[in-house]
C-alpha positions as CSV (number, residue, x, y, z in Angstrom):
1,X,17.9,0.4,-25.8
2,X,15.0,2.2,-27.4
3,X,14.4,2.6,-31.3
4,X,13.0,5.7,-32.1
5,X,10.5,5.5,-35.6
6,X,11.6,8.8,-36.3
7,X,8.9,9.8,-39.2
8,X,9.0,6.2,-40.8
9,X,6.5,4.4,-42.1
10,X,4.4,1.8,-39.5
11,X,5.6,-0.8,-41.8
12,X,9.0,0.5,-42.7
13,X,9.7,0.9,-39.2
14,X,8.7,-2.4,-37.9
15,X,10.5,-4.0,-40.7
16,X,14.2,-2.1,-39.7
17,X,13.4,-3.1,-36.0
18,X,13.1,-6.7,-36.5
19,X,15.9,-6.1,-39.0
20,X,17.9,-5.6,-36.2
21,X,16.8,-8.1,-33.6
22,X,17.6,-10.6,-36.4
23,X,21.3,-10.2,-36.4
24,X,23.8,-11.5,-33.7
25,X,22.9,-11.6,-30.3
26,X,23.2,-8.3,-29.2
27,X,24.1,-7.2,-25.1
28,X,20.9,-5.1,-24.7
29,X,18.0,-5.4,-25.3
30,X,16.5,-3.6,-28.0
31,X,12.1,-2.5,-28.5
32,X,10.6,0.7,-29.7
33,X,9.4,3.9,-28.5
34,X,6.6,4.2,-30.9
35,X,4.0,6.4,-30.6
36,X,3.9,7.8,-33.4
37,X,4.2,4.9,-36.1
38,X,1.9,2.9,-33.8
39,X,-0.7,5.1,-33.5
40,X,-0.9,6.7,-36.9
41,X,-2.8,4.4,-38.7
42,X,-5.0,3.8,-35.8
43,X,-5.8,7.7,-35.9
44,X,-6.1,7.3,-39.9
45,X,-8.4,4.4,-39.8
46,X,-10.8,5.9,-36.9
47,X,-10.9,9.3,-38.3
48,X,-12.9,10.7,-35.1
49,X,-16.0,8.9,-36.1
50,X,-17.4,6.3,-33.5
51,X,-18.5,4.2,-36.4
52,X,-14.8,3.4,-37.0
53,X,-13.9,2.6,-33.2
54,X,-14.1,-1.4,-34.2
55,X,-12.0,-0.8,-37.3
56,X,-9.6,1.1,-35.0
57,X,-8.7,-0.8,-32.2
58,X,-8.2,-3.7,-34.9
59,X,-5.6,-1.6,-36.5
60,X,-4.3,-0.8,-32.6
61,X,-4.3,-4.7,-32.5
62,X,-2.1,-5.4,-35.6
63,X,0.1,-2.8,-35.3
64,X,0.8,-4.3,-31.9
65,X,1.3,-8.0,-33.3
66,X,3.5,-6.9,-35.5
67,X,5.5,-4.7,-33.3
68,X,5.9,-7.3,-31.0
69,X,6.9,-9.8,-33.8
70,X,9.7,-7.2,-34.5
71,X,11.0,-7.3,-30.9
72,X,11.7,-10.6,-30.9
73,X,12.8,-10.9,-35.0
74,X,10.3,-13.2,-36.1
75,X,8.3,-10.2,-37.8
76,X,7.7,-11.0,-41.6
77,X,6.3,-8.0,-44.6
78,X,3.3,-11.6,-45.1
79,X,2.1,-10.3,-41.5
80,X,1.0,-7.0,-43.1
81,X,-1.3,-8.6,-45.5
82,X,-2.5,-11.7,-43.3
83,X,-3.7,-10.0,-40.5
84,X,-4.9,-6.6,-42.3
């Protein structure tokens, strides 16, 4: 089963998604279709400027930590701050 992030926020939608892998073991399997709320901060960080490619693709890199934190609901709002 797909989650779609449906205009959340990155964080708010990473948060409801490991929200939901917390509870009971479920039959499916459940992960994210998330283009969008993954790759809008990497776009806002970036900007279009090759200067900001670095800062980028370690935005790319957390988002993607804590995505896959979610997954398996060990995700945690301290992530945000500790790997920022």
């Amino acid at each position: 089963m797909v989650f779609l992030s449906g205009g959340q926020s990155d964080e708010q939608a990473t948060a409801r998604l490991n929200a939901i892998n917390q509870r009971a073991p479920q039959p499916w399997q459940l992960s994210f279709s998330y283009g969008r709320a993954l790759q809008a901060p990497v776009l806002r960080v970036w900007g279009g400027s090759e200067a900001n490619v670095a800062a980028a693709q370690r935005a790319l890199l957390h988002r993607a930590r804590c995505n896959s934190a979610a997954r398996d609901g060990s995700y945690s709002a301290a992530m945000e701050v500790a790997e920022a």
